[in-house]
N, C-alpha and C positions, 0 to 999 in steps of 0.2 A: 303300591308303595313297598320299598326293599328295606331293608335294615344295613345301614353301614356303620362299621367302625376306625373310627382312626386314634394310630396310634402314636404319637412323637412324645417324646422328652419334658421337651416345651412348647406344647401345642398355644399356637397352630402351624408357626414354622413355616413351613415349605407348603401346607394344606389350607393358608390363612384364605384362600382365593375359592379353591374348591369343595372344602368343605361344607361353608354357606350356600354355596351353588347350588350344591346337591340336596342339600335342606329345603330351598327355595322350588325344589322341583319335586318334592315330597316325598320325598326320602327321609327315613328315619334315622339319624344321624346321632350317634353318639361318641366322644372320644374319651381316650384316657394320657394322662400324659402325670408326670412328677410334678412340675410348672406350667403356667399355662396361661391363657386367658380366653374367656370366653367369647365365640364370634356366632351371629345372628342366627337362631335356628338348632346350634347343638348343644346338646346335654353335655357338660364335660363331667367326668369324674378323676377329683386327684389322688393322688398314692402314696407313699412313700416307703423307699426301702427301709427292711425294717433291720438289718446286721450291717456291719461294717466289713474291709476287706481283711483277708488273714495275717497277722503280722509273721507267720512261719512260711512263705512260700517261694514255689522256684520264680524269681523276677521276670522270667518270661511267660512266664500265664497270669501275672498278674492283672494285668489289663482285661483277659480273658474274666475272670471271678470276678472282676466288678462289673460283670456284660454279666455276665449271669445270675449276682446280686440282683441287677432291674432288671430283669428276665420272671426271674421269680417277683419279685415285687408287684411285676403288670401280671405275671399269668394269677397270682392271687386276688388283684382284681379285676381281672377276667373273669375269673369263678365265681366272685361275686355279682358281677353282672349273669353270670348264665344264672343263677339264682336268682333272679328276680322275674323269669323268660325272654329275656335277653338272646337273639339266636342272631348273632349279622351274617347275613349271606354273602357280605363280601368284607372285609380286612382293608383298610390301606395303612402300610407301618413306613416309619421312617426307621429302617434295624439296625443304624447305627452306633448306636449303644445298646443296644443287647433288650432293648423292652417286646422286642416281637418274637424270639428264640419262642416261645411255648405258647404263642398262639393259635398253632394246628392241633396242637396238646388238647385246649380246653373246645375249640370248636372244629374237626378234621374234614367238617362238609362244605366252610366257608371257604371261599377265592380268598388268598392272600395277595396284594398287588403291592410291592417291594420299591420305596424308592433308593433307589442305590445311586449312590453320589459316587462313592472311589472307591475304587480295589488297589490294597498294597501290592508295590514292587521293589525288587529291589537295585531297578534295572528301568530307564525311560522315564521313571514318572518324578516324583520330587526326591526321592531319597540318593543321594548322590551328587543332584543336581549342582548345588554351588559348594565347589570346593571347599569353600575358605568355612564352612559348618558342617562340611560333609564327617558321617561316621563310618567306619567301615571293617569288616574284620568278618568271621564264621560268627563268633554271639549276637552282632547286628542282624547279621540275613537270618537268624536263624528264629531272633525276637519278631523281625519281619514278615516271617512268614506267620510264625504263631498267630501274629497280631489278626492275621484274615481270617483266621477260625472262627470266630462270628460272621461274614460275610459268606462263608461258604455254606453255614447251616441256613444263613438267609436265604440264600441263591436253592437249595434243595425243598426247601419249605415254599419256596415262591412258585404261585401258578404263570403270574407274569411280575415282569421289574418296567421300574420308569426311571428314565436318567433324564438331566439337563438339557444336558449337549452331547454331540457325535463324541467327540474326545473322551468323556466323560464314561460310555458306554462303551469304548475301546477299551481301557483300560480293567475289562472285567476279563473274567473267562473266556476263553473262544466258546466252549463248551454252551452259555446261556444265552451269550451276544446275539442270538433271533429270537428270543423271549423277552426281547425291553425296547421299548419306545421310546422315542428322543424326543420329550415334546418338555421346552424352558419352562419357570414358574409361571412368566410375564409379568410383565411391565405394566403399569398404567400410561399408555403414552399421553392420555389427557392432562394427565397431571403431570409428568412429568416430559415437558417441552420447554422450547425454548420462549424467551421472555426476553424480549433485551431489555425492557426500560424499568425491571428489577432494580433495587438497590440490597446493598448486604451493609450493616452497621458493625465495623469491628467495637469491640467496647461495653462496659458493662454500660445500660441504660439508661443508670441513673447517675453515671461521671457527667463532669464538665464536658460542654462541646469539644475544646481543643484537647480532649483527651479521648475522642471517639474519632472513627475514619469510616467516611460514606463510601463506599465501593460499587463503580459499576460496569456494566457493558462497555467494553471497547476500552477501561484500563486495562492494563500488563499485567494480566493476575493468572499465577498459574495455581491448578492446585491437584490436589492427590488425596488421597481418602483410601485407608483401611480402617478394617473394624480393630484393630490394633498396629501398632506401628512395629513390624518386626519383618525379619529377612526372607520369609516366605513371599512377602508380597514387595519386596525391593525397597524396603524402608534405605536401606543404610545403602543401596545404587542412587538412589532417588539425594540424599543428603550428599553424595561425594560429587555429583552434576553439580549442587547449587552453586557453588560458589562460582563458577564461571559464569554462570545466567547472569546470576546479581554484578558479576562486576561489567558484562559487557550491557546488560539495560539496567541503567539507575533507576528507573520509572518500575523495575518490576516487583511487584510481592508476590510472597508465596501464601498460601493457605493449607495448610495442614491437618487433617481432621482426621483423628483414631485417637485410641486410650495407650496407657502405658504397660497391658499387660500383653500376655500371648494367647493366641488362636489359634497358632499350629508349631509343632515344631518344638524345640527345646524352649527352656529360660535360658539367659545368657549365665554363665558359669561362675561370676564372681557377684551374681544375687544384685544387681541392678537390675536397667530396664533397656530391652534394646534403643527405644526411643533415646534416651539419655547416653547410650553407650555411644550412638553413631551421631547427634549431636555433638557431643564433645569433643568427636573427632577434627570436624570441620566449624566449629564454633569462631575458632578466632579466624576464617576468613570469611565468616558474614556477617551482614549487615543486617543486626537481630531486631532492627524496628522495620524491616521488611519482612521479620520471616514469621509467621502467628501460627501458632500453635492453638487449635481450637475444641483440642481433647473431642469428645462423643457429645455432637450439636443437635437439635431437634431435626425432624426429618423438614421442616417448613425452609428450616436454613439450609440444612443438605441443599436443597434445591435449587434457594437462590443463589447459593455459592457456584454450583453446575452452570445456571443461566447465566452468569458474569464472568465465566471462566473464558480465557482465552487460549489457554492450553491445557487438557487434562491429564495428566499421566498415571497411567496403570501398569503397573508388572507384576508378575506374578511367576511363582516355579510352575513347573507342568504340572499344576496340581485340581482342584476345582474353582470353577468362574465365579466370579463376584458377581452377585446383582447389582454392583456402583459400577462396573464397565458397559452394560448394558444401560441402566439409568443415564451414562453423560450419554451413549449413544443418541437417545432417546431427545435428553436437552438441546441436541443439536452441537456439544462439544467437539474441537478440536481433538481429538485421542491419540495421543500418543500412546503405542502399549509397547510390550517384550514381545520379541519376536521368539514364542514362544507357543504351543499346540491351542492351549483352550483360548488363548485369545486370537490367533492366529486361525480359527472358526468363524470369528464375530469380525476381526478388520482385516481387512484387506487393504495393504502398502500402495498410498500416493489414490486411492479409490474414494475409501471413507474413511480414512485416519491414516495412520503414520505407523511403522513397525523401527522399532532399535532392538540390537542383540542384546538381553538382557543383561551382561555383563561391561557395556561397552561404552563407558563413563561418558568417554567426547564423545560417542555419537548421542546420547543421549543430552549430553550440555548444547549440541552444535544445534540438532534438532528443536530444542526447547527458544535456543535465542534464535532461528530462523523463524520459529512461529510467531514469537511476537516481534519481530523487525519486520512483517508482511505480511499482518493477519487476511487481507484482503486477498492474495495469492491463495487462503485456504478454503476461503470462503464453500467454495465445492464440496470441499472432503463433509463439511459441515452438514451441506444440504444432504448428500450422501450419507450421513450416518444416521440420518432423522430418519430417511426414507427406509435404509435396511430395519432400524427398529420398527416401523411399523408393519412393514409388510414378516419381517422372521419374527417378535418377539411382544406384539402387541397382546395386552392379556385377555380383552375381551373380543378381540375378532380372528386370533392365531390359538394360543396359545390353552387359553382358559374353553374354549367349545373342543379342543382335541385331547384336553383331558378328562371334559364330562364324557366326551364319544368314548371315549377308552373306556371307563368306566362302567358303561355301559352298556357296549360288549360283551365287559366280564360276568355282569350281573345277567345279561342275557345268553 
């Protein structure tokens, strides 16, 4: 039996799969995180930082001092754990916010295995990418570059790193790029597959009938799903399409599901919400008892909304991959995405989904009402994107046994 530690924010994160896995296989398993919940098998312990950030500082290290703020925070409870004999022979951190900075500190003999999601640039990847929010100037590249000074201490602290995807692991150093493995979170494809004879209930439960809508398989139902509604993931591309969909299929609704705040990226500048900014853009040309807004849904309804979808659309800047593009693959959805790097990993055009240039309204409107005037013409793309998720991105016969090997490598 080995002692492991994991470490994220909000455990379990990205670890929710492999963490118990590795408990199950007797390994001593402990985490520490800020927020958390506990998953079968591990000790978690929570922390909290205990200062605020400086109100005197230069604006470009800002962000830096509060990496460092939870840096110290977890290495304080690090030491608290080495105080009890506490000794993990191997690390896995999510160093994204700064809680893994002084973990070779408290223990300099354990493996650290580094998941690294993105490396800033200020060149290729998202920052620049859509004009119409682009920032640009010497103080932007220059907060840009700042902003990687925790990713580099990562990267120099790390014995090995693990990314998602190929794209994902481009975007780091050349320098590191042969010390990280591409192996995705995965998927449960069990549970999440296709189902036609689902139904989805728009409506609160307890209204009158004619004031609910039973929705299923083989209706006109498009839908889209971010974990927020904002222009990193083509909120406001996705709303400037609709209006053409809805006027050329009367029969279609939309389904909407993300919250009103941000995930990446700026606030919008006069203190509303992107959702409501790019709504109101195109409001007066839809037909707002087709279009449902379903804020952040349980994950049972994610689902069924996926199995009744007849077109899914995802875009995204060149930034990192959603696990809802993966998930419809899995449902067996229709996917339309941006012809765009991290997705443009996962579909492949007119194969197992559909590619639009991420800026390219008609083709994105012309595409969305060719799928539902001929869902049976896609039927293919459909079977085809079930079969890619299981064979690249299935969690317990891909995905989930090449990140215990990995693991176990390290420890060996």
């Amino acid at each position: 039996m080995r002692s492991i530690l994991f470490i994220h924010q909000n455990f379990p994160g990205q670890f929710k799969h492999l963490a118990p896995a590795l408990a199950a296989r007797g390994h001593h398993v402990k985490a520490l995180a800020i927020t958390g919940q506990a998953v079968s098998g591990v000790d978690l312990k929570l922390y909290k930082p205990q200062r605020g950030t400086s109100s005197q500082i230069h604006p470009w290290v800002a962000e830096f001092e509060t990496k460092v703020i939870r840096g110290e925070a977890c290495g304080q409870a690090m030491l608290a754990l080495r105080t009890t004999g506490f000794n993990p022979d191997l690390i896995v951190a999510h160093p994204g916010w700064g809680e893994s900075l002084f973990a070779k500190d408290v223990w300099p003999k354990a493996k650290l295995l580094s998941f690294l999601e993105f490396y800033y640039a200020s060149q290729g990847t998202d920052m620049g990418f859509d004009p119409e929010f682009a920032r640009s100037g010497f103080a932007e590249d220059a907060r840009l570059r700042l902003k990687n000074a925790n990713n580099l201490l990562a990267l120099e602290a790390s014995d090995w790193g693990l990314s998602p995807t190929a794209w994902q692991r481009s975007s780091l150093p050349s320098f590191f790029r042969d010390q990280v493995s591409v192996i995705f979170d995965g998927i449960d494809t069990e549970r999440v597959r296709p189902q036609n004879d689902v139904k989805l209930t728009l409506g609160k439960s307890d209204a009158p009938a004619d004031q609910q809508s039973v929705l299923s398989f083989g209706d006109e139902i498009i839908t889209f799903v971010n974990r927020n509604l904002e222009p990193y993931r083509g909120y406001h591309i996705f709303m400037r399409a609709l209006p053409a969909v809805l006027r050329a299929r009367p029969l279609a609704r939309t389904l909407i599901v993300g919250g009103d705040g941000v995930s990446y990226g700026a606030k919008p500048p006069d203190g509303s919400s992107w959702k409501q900014r790019f709504l109101d853009e195109v409001q007066g040309e839809l037909d707002m008892r087709r279009v449902h807004f379903l804020g952040n849904i349980p994950y049972p309804s994610f689902l069924r909304l996926l199995q009744i979808s007849a077109c899914h659309v995802y875009l995204t800047y060149p930034f990192v991959l959603s696990w809802s593009c993966i998930e419809a693959m899995a449902a067996g959805c229709l996917l339309i995405g941006s012809r765009t790097p991290p997705v443009m990993e996962a579909i492949r055009h007119e194969d197992n989904g559909l590619l639009v240039d991420f800026f390219d309204v008609q083709a994105l409107s012309d595409c969305m009402i060719d799928a539902l005037r001929d869902p049976a013409a896609y039927a293919g793309l459909r079977l085809n994107a079930r079969r890619d998720a299981l064979s690249r991105y299935d969690l317990k016969t891909v995905c989930l046994p090449a990140q215990i090997d990995l693991v176990e490598r390290l420890l060996a």
